[in-house]
C-alpha positions, -999 to +999 in steps of 0.1 A: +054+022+261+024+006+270+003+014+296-006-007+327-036-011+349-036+018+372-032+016+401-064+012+422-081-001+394-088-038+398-071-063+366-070-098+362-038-118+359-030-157+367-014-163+399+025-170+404+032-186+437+065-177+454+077-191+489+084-165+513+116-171+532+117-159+565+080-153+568+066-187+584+047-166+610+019-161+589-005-183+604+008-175+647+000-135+632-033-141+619-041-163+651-028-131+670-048-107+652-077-122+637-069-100+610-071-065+603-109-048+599-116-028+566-129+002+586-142+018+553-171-007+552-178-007+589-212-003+602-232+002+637-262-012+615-285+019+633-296+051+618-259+067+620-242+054+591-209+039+592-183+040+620-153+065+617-123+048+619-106+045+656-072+048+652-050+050+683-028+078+681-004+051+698+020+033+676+021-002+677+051-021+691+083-031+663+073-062+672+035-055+663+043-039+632+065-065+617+047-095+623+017-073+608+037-063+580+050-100+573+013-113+570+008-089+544+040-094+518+036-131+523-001-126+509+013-102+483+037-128+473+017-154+469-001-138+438-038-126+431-057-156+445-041-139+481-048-104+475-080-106+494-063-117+525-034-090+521-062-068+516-074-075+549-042-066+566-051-030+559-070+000+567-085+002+531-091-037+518-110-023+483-082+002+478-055-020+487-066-053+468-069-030+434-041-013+438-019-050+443-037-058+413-026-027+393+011-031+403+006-066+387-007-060+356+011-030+351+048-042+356+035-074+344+049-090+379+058-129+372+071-132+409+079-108+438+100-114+466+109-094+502+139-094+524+152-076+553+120-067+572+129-052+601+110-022+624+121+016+614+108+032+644+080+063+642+069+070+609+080+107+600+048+108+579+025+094+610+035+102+647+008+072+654+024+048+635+054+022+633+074+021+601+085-014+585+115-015+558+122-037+536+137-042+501+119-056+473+128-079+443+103-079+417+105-101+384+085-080+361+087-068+318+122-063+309+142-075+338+141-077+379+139-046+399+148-042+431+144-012+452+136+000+488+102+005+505+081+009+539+052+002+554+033+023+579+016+002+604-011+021+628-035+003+655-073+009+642-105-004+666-073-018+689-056-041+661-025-034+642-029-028+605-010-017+576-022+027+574-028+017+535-010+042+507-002+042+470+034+047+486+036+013+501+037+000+466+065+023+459+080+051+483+069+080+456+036+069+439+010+087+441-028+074+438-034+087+404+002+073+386+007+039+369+041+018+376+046+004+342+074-022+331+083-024+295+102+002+270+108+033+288+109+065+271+136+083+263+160+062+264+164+041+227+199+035+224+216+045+193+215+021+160+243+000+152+255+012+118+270-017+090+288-021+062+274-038+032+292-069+048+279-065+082+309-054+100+305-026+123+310+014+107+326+034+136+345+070+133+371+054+145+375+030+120+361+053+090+368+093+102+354+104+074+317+085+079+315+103+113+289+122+108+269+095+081+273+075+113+255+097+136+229+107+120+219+073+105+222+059+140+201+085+159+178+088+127+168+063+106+186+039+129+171+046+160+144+022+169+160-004+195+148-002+227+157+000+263+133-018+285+130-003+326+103+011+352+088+043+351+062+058+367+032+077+341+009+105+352-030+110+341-024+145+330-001+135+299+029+151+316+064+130+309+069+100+327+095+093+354+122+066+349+127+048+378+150+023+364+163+007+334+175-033+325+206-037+300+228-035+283+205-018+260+202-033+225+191-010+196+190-017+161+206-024+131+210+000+099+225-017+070+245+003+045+255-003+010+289+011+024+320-015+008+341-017+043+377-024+023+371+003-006+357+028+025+393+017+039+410+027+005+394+060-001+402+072+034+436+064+027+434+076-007+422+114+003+451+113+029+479+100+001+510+123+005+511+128-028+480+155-025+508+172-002+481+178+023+453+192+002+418+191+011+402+159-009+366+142-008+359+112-034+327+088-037+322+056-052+292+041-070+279+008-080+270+015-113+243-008-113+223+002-088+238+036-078+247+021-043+272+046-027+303+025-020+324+049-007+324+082+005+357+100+022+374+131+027+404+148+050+416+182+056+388+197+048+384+222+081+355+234+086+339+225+050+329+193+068+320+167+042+327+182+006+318+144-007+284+147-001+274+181+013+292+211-004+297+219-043+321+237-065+326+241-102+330+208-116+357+223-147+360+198-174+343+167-161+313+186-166+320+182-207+309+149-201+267+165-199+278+190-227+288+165-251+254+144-242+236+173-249+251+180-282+246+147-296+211+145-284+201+180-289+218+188-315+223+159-333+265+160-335+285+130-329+321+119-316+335+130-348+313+162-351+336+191-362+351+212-330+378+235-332+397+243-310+414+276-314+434+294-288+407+320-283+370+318-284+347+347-279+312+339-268+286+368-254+316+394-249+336+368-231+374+356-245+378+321-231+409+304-233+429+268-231+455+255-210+489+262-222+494+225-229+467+222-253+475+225-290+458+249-313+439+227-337+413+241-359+404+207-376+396+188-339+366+166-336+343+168-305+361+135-293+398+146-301+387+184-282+371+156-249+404+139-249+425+172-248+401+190-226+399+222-251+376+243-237+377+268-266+358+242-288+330+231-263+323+269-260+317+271-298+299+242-306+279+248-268+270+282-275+262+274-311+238+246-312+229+248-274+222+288-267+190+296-291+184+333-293+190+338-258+172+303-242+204+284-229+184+257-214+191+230-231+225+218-208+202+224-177+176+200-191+204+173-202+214+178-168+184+171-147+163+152-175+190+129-187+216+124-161+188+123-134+202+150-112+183+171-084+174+166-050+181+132-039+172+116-009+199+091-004+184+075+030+185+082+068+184+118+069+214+121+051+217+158+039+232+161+004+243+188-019+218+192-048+236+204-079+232+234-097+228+239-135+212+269-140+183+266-166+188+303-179+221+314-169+227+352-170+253+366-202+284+347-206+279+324-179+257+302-206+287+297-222+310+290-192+283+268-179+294+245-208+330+237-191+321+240-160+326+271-150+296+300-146+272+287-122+275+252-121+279+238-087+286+196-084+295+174-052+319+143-056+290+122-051+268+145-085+303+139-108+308+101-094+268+096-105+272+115-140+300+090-147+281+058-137+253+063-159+271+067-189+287+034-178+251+014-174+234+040-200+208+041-170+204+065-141+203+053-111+201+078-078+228+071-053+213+055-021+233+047+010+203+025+023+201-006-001+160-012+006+154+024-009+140+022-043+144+062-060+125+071-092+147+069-123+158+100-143+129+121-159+133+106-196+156+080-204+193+079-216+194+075-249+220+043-259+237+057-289+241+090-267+254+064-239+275+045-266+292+076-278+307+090-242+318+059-232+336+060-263+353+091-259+355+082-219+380+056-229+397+072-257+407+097-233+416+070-206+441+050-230+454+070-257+483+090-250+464+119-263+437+117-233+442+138-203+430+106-183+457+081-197+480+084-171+460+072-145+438+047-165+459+032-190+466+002-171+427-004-159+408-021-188+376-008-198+379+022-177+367+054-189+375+091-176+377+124-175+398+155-159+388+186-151+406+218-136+381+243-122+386+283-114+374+292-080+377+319-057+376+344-085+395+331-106+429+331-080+431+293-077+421+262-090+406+229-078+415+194-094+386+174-104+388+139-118+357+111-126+357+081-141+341+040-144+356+011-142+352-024-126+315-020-118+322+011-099+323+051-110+343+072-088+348+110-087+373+131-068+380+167-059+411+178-045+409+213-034+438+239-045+450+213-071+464+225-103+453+198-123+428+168-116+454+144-135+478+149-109+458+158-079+425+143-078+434+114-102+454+097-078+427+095-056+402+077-083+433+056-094+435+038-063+398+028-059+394+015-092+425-009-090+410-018-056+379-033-077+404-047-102 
């Protein structure tokens, strides 16, 4: 916050005059008094030097002290051009006319009013002087303050005079600390967070954006401001908040976040027909990479496995294989891939699922459609492992399909993917299903599928002003042409893993994928395809099949979109 004039250091500031109610006896005081003398600057005008003070050790009278007292906050009131003259009512006119002038300027006083003088009796900080209370109502930065306060009021060279103190500006200042009106530290309330739409995001409406909602709010969102009174110190130690003016208003963070398909996928990861099992899901504007919607339940402790944990993908992760064959190695949809019940590769026998059929005369799109893992680890390990370098699906990875570390706005703290870019024996071949040491998110799988659908990366952001650097090289169109392709061959013919969840959305595009986990004692269901503008990826944990598990999940948002 800004910092006002000390106090006891003398400002400038235009006068604003306020009546004083109750005070009228201005004038009959001063007539009384002939006004208090500034003892500092007295002088017997010989070779002695100035006169100490004389101050009775006699309080005045409650009567005295008031009417003294009065004379003063009427001059205070009326503004700068009377500062002089409340100056005079003290013990200390230089200290006390700067110091009126630093509460000014550094509350940034518009008016100032004072009620319910009355005498308090003996001082406890002065056995020679009277005490006068009285509340004050101050119109300064931010808001009107009202607090307590008192005067001490001693008889010096036989007239009563206000003892002058940084305290009878406010009962704990001291003479080297600023009152200061304005934003007080410490106290910026937390952002608003919104929906694309402008609505309001609150846990309570979205559970699963409860922690997207925190930290954007105290994060990125943070930034409103409370205004109050606080009192700052010279030495740089913290300030003291005397008071504060609401209701606090913070600010606004706007997110790309679709308030009715958030509603869906929370109610899609909660569907009974997952029977309860842990799900996460994230939806994309494939245009832009806007993250849509992000939700998960049952997850436990996990926390948010749509954005901040990873597991192996299984088959979706074909979808980067099969770009990296065709631009690698130069094969096409209807490359030669067979797929055989067994396939050795590096010492390692992998095998299908028991529903797909043994098929030695498959093509790369008929072995996508069917999910045969035995061909994508021949025609991988063959044209993608080169005498031991098994970089190539990590480059069509990161390169290609843009991913990495991404910084989707506000703090956010998301999973980066792993594709290993030489991974150890025959995890370079089970890299190549999705297996090995690949590690994806929801939101990675959700982002894979959206740029086949725009042939463009685009990084997910959940703050639409952030503006992310494309992918490392561009996606090349044929490539782009070619999944989308076998993305909807697999989503509407009746050979496709996909087709019974996206047969009845036109133009959509998929692909399923089981994944081992936990050594190979249980499986996950995975499930990511485009459709409608959007590209959505789910994971279901301790499903059997993504089809059935996580497919439902993806279903529902894309017919939302429809």
């Amino acid at each position: 916050m800004n910092r006002g004039a000390k106090v006891g250091i003398v400002g400038a500031c235009a006068a604003t005059v306020v009546t004083l109610g109750g005070l009228g006896a201005y004038n009959l005081v001063h007539g009384l008094t002939g006004g208090a003398k500034d003892v500092s600057d007295s002088s017997d005008n010989g070779a002695n030097g100035p006169v100490p003070p004389a101050q009775s050790t006699a309080p005045p009278t409650g009567a005295q002290a008031v009417q003294v007292a009065q004379a003063f906050l009427h001059d205070w009131q009326a503004g700068p051009g009377s500062y002089p003259a409340a100056a005079d009512d003290t013990d200390s006119a230089s200290n006390a006319q700067s110091d009126l002038t630093g509460y000014r300027n550094g509350l940034r006083l518009s008016s100032i009013a004072f009620s319910g003088v009355r005498a308090g009796g003996p001082s406890a900080a002065d056995p020679g002087a009277t005490a006068v209370n009285f509340t004050v109502t101050a119109q300064v930065g931010g808001g009107s303050w009202v607090y307590r306060d008192t005067l001490n009021v001693v008889t010096v060279n036989g007239h009563p005079t206000v003892d002058w103190a940084s305290a009878a500006l406010y009962p704990t200042l001291l003479a080297d600390q600023t009152l200061v009106a304005g934003p007080v530290n410490g106290a910026a309330p937390a952002a608003t967070v919104t929906a694309s739409d402008g609505s309001a995001l609150t846990p309570a409406r979205f559970p699963s954006l409860g922690g997207v909602i925190s930290t954007l709010s105290q994060g990125a969102g943070s930034g409103g401001q409370v205004n109050g009174v606080e009192i700052t110190n010279p030495d740089g130690n913290p300030p003291t908040v005397l008071t504060t003016f609401g209701p606090a208003k913070g600010a606004t963070v706007a997110t790309t976040i679709d308030a009715g398909l958030q509603a869906v996928a929370e109610r899609a990861v909660r569907d009974t027909v997952l029977g309860n099992l842990p799900a996460a899901v994230v939806a994309l504007d494939v245009t832009n990479g806007h993250i849509l919607a992000s939700a998960y339940a049952n997850t436990g402790s996990e926390g948010d496995t749509a954005l901040e944990s990873a597991s192996p993908p299984g088959s979706t992760m074909k979808i980067i294989t099969a770009a990296a064959l065709f631009d690698l190695a130069d094969l096409n949809p209807q490359s030669p891939a067979p797929c055989l019940t067994k396939q050795d590769a590096d010492s390692q026998v992998f095998t299908n699922e028991s529903d797909v059929p043994n098929n030695p005369d498959a093509t790369i799109e008929l072995a996508f459609a069917e999910s045969c893992n035995t061909a994508f680890i021949k025609d991988g390990f063959d044209d993608l492992v080169n005498n031991g370098d098994a970089s190539d699906l990590s480059k069509e990875a990161y390169n290609v399909f843009g991913l990495g570390q991404w910084n989707i706005g506000g703090g956010l703290q998301v999973t980066t993917p792993q594709v290993l870019a030489q991974p150890q024996g025959s995890d370079a071949a089970a890299d190549l299903i999705g297996q090995g040491t690949v590690q994806m998110s929801p939101l990675d799988m959700a982002s894979v599928s959206a740029t086949v659908d725009d042939g463009a990366f685009h990084q997910p952001v959940i703050l639409p002003g952030l503006s992310p650097a494309g992918a490392a090289q561009p996606f090349n169109q044929n490539t782009a042409a070619e999944l989308r392709e076998m993305m909807e061959y697999d989503a509407h013919d009746p050979v496709g893993t996909a087709e019974p969840r996206l047969h009845d959305i036109p133009g959509s595009g998929g692909k399923t994928g089981t994944a081992q986990v936990g050594n190979g004692n249980s499986t996950n269901g995975w499930f990511t395809a485009y459709g409608n503008g959007i590209a959505v990826a789910a994971l279901v944990e301790g499903g059997t099949s993504g089809v059935d598990t996580a497919g439902y999940v993806v279903q529902q948002l894309l017919e939302a979109r429809g």
